[in-house]
N, C-alpha and C positions, 0 to 999 in steps of 0.2 A: 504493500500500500504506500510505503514510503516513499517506495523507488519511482511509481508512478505519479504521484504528487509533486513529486520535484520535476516531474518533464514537465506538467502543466505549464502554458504558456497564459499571460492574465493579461489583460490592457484595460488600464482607466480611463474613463472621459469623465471628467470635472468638469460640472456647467455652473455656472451662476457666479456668483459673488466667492472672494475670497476667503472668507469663513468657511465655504461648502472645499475649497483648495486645502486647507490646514486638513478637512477632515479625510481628503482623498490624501492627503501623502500621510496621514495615520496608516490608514489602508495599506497604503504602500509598502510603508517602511515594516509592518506586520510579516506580510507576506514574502516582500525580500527577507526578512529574516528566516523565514520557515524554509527559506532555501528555493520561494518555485520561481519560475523565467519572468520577469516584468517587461512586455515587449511596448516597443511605443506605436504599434499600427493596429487595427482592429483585425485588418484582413488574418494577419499571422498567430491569430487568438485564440486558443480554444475557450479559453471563459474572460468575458466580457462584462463588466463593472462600470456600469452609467450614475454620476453620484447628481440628481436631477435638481433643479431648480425649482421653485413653485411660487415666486413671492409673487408676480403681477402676469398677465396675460400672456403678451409675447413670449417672456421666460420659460409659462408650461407648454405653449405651443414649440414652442425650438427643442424642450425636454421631451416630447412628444413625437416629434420628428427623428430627432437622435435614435429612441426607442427602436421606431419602423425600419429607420433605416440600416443599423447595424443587426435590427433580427433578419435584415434580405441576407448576411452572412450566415446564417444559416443552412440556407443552400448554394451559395456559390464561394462558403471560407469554409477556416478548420472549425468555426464556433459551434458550441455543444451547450454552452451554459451561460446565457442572460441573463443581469441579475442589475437590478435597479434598486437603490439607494437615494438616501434627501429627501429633499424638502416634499417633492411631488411625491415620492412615495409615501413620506408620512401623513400627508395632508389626504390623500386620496387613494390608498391602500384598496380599498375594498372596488372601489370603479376601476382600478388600473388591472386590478387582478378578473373581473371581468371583460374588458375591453381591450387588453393587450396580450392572449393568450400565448403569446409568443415568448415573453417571461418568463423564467422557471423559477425565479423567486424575489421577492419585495423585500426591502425592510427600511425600517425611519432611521432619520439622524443620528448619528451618532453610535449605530447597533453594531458598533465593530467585534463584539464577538461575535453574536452570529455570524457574522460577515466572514468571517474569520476561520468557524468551525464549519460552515457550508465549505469555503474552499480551500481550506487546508487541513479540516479533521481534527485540528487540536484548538486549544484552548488561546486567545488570544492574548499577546505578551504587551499590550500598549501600555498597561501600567507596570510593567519592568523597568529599575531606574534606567537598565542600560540600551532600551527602548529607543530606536532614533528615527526620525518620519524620516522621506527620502523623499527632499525638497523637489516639487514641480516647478520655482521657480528656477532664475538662475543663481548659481553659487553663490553669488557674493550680496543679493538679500533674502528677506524670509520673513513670516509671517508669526507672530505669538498674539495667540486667540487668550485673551485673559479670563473671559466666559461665557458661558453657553447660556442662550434662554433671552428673555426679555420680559421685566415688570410692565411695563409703559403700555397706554392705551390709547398709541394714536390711530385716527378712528379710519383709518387707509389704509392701515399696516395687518396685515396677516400671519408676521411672522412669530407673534405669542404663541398663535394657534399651530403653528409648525415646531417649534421649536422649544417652546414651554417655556415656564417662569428662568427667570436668571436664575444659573448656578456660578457664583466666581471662584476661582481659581484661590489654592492660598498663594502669597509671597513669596513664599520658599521655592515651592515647587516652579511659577514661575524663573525666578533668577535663576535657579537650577537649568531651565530647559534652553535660558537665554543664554547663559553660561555656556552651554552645549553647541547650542549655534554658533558662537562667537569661536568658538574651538577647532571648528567643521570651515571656519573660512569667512563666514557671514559678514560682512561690514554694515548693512543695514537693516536695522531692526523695524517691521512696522507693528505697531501695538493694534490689536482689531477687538471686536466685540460687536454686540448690535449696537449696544450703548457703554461704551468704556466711562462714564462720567457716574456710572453710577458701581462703578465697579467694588465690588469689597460690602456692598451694603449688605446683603445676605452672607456673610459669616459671623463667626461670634470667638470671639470679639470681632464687631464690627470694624472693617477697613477701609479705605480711602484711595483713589485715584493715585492723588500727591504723593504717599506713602511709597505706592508699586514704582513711580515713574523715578522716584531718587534713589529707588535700589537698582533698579536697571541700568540707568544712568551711571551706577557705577561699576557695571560691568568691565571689568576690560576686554579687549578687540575691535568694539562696534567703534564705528566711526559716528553714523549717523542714528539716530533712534526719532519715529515719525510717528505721532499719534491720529488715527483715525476714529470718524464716527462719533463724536463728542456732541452728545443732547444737549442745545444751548440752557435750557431751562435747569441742568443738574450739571452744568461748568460752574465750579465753585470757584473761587478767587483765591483758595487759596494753591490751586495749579500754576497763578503766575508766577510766586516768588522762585518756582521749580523750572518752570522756562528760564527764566534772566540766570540760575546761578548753574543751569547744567552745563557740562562737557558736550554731551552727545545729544539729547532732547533738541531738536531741530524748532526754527520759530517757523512750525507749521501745524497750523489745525485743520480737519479736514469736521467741519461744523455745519453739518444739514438744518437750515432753519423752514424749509419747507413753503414760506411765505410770507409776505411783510404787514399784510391786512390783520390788523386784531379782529375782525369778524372771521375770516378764514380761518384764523389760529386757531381762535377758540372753537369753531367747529370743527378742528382737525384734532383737537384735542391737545394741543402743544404747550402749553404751559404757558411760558410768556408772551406777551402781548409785543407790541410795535414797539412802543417803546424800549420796556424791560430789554429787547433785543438790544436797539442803536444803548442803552446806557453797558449791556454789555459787550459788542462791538468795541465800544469807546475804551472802555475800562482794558480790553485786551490788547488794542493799537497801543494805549498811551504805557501799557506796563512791560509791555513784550519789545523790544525794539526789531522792526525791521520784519515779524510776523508776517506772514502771508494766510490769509483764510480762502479756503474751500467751503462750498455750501451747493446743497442740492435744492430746487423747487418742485412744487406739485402746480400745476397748472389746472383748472376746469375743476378744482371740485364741487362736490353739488355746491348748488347756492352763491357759486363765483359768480359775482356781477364786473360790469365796465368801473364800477368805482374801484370795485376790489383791486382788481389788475392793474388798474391806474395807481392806487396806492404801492401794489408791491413794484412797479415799476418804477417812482420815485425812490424807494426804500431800496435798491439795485442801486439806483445811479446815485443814491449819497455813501451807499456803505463803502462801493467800489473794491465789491469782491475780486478777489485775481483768478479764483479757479471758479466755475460755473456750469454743475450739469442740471439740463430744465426735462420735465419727465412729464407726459399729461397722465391725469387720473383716470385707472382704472376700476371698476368696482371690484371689491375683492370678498367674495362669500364668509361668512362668518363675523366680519368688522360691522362697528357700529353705523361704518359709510354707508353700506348695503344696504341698512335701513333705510337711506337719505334717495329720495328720487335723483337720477344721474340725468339733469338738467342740463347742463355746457354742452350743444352740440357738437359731435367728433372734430366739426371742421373750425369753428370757433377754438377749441381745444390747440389746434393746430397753429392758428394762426399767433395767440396769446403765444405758444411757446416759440414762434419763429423771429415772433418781435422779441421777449426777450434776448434771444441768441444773439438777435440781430444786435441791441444794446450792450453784449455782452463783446462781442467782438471788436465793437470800437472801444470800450475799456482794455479788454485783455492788448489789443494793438498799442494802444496808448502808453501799459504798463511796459510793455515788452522794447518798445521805439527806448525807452530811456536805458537798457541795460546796452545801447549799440556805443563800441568804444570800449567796454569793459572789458575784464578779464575776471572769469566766475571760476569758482571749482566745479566739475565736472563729474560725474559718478558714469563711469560707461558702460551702457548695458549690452549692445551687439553690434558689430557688422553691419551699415546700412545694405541690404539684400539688390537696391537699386543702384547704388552706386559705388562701383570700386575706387578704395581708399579715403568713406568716410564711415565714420562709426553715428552709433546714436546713443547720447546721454541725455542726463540729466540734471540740474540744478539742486542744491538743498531743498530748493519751495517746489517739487515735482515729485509727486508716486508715479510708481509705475502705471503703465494701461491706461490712467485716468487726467492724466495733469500734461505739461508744456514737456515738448524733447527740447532737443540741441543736437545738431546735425555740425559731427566735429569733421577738419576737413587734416587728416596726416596720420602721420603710424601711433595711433591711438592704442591703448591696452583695457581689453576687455575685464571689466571686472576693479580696475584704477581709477584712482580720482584725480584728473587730468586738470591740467590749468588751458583756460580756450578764452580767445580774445574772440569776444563780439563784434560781427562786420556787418550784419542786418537782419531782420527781425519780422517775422510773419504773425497774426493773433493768438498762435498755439505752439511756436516752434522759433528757435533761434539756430542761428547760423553763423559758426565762426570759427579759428585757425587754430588750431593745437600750437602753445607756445612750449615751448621745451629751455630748459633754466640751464 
């Protein structure tokens, strides 16, 4: 049984958000240790592990299509064994297992043993200290999920109901696993959760944000360490004085406020109001020096009117966010939204979020126009694929997939933090010359 369990060939697809990525290279680094083949093609597969998305429409539709179309490997690959994981699985178990017969087995979030004992027959080692995920990014960063679940009830969000109440991580065990990264090569650290701001409230003794981010901070190896996902309404004030005195804590928040209208807020369920926001806004420019904020919008939800939009687009062009992704509202079964008649016609919807973009582009242009002439540090993540002899990095104020590249032009080192003078400048993208000292 051994012998044959080590030829098994496995291949993951990781959909959705990177939260659902931490728990696919669980998986991974599981089963590379059990010793079976972890191929990266589906075709060369015999069992096939889809970890699926479910938060908003598009996402179960794309997790849905994946599904179909890696079961056509069935009859034209080596694949024998389908097996679907996440968010859609946990959400909708019972309709997938009637509707997808193609399947040979479900399971929710997080079920890494079963996962575990389905395809490798023994007992799953993810909580062994000497346990290592076998990162899907690239080498030089990675991901530390500080905890799973989510209290909050905002009234659009579905992801309570996927993923349950917050469980957070202790301290230890974190620094421990960051310690480990930092060991393995990692230079940058990004911090994730659905809500990192409320991180620590469910243990006992109760713990704090602040608390995690200074012990991290003194890890050594990381260069960089990036906080994601910070609920403006549970950003406490006492995280800035942890910005200004770290080493590695980058002045970058990645701070969804979803909308500027205190009528929308309150019916999104978000805590603070217009205001509340700009005083905390303020409070973070004037304490953080040189900060950069990310935030996400909802666009069309019920009851969005022209004043609404009017107001969150003033509240856009005073904050003068740098990073900006605009998302229209879908209804999402089981949220409070559901209840709410879904009013905003699709094409309304569309247009609210193109004008924003459109505002958002001459900002982001505007910020970016002034870095030309400079020389930034550089973090570089690969080989421009189009162009021989430039690479693609990054800035401090840039996640990966989501934020501004830098398209460096000379013998760049992948995985280095390169010095590059700025020569000109796109709304999402900068371009400039590998300076060598």
């Amino acid at each position: 049984m051994i012998e044959n369990i080590e030829k098994k060939k496995v291949h993951i697809i990781s959909l959705g958000c990177v939260k659902n990525t931490v728990d696919s290279e669980i998986i991974a680094g599981g089963l590379e240790r059990a010793k079976l083949q972890l191929v990266d093609d589906a075709e060369s597969a015999d069992t096939v592990i889809i970890n699926t998305c479910g938060f908003i429409g598009p996402a179960r539709q794309e997790s849905v299509d994946v599904i179909l179309e890696t079961a056509e490997l069935k009859k034209t690959g080596h694949l024998n064994d389908l097996l679907v994981a996440g968010c859609l699985s946990a959400r909708y178990m019972d309709e997938l297992k009637a509707e997808l017969p193609e399947v040979d087995a479900f399971f929710k979030t997080e079920d890494f043993e079963n996962i575990f004992r389905h395809v490798a027959h023994r007992k799953h080692l993810a909580a062994d200290p000497e346990h290592l995920r076998k990162l899907m990014t690239p080498g030089h960063y990675a991901y530390l999920k500080i905890s799973e679940g989510c209290d909050n009830v905002c009234s659009f969000c579905s992801i309570p109901i996927m993923r349950g109440k917050q469980r957070s991580r202790t301290i230890d065990s974190l620094v421990e696993e960051a310690t480990t990264l930092a060991g393995r090569g990692v230079k940058e650290l990004m911090v994730i959760a659905q809500d990192t701001t409320t991180y620590g409230w469910d243990l006992q003794p109760k713990r704090y944000l602040h608390e995690l981010l200074t012990a991290l901070d003194d890890v050594e190896g990381f260069e960089w360490i990036r906080l994601h996902y910070a609920h403006p309404s549970h950003f406490s004030r006492n995280l800035i004085p942890v910005f200004q005195n770290a080493k590695r804590l980058l002045p970058y928040i990645d701070m969804p406020v979803q909308h500027g209208s205190t009528r929308m807020l309150t019916a999104m369920k978000r805590g603070l109001d217009n205001a509340g926001l700009r005083r905390l806004i303020r409070d973070i420019k004037s304490g953080i020096p040189d900060v950069r904020l990310r935030t996400s919008i909802v666009v069309g939800f019920p009851g969005e009117t022209d004043e609404d939009f009017d107001t969150l687009m003033d509240f856009l062009e005073e904050v003068q966010f740098d990073r900006v992704g605009v998302f229209t509202y879908s209804e999402e079964e089981g949220t409070s939204g559901a209840e709410l008649e879904d009013d905003v016609p699709e094409e309304v919807k569309l247009e609210r979020q193109d004008a924003l973009m459109n505002l958002q582009y001459s900002i982001a242009q505007e910020k970016n126009d002034a870095f030309i002439g400079q020389t930034l540090e550089v973090l570089i993540d690969r080989p421009d694929i189009e162009q021989s002899g430039t690479f693609v990095g990054r800035t401090r104020w840039d996640a990966p997939e989501i934020d501004n590249i830098v398209y460096v032009e000379g013998p760049a080192t992948v995985g280095a933090f390169e010095q590059v003078k700025i020569h000109s400048a796109g709304p999402y993208e900068l371009y400039g010359d590998l300076v060598k000292f």
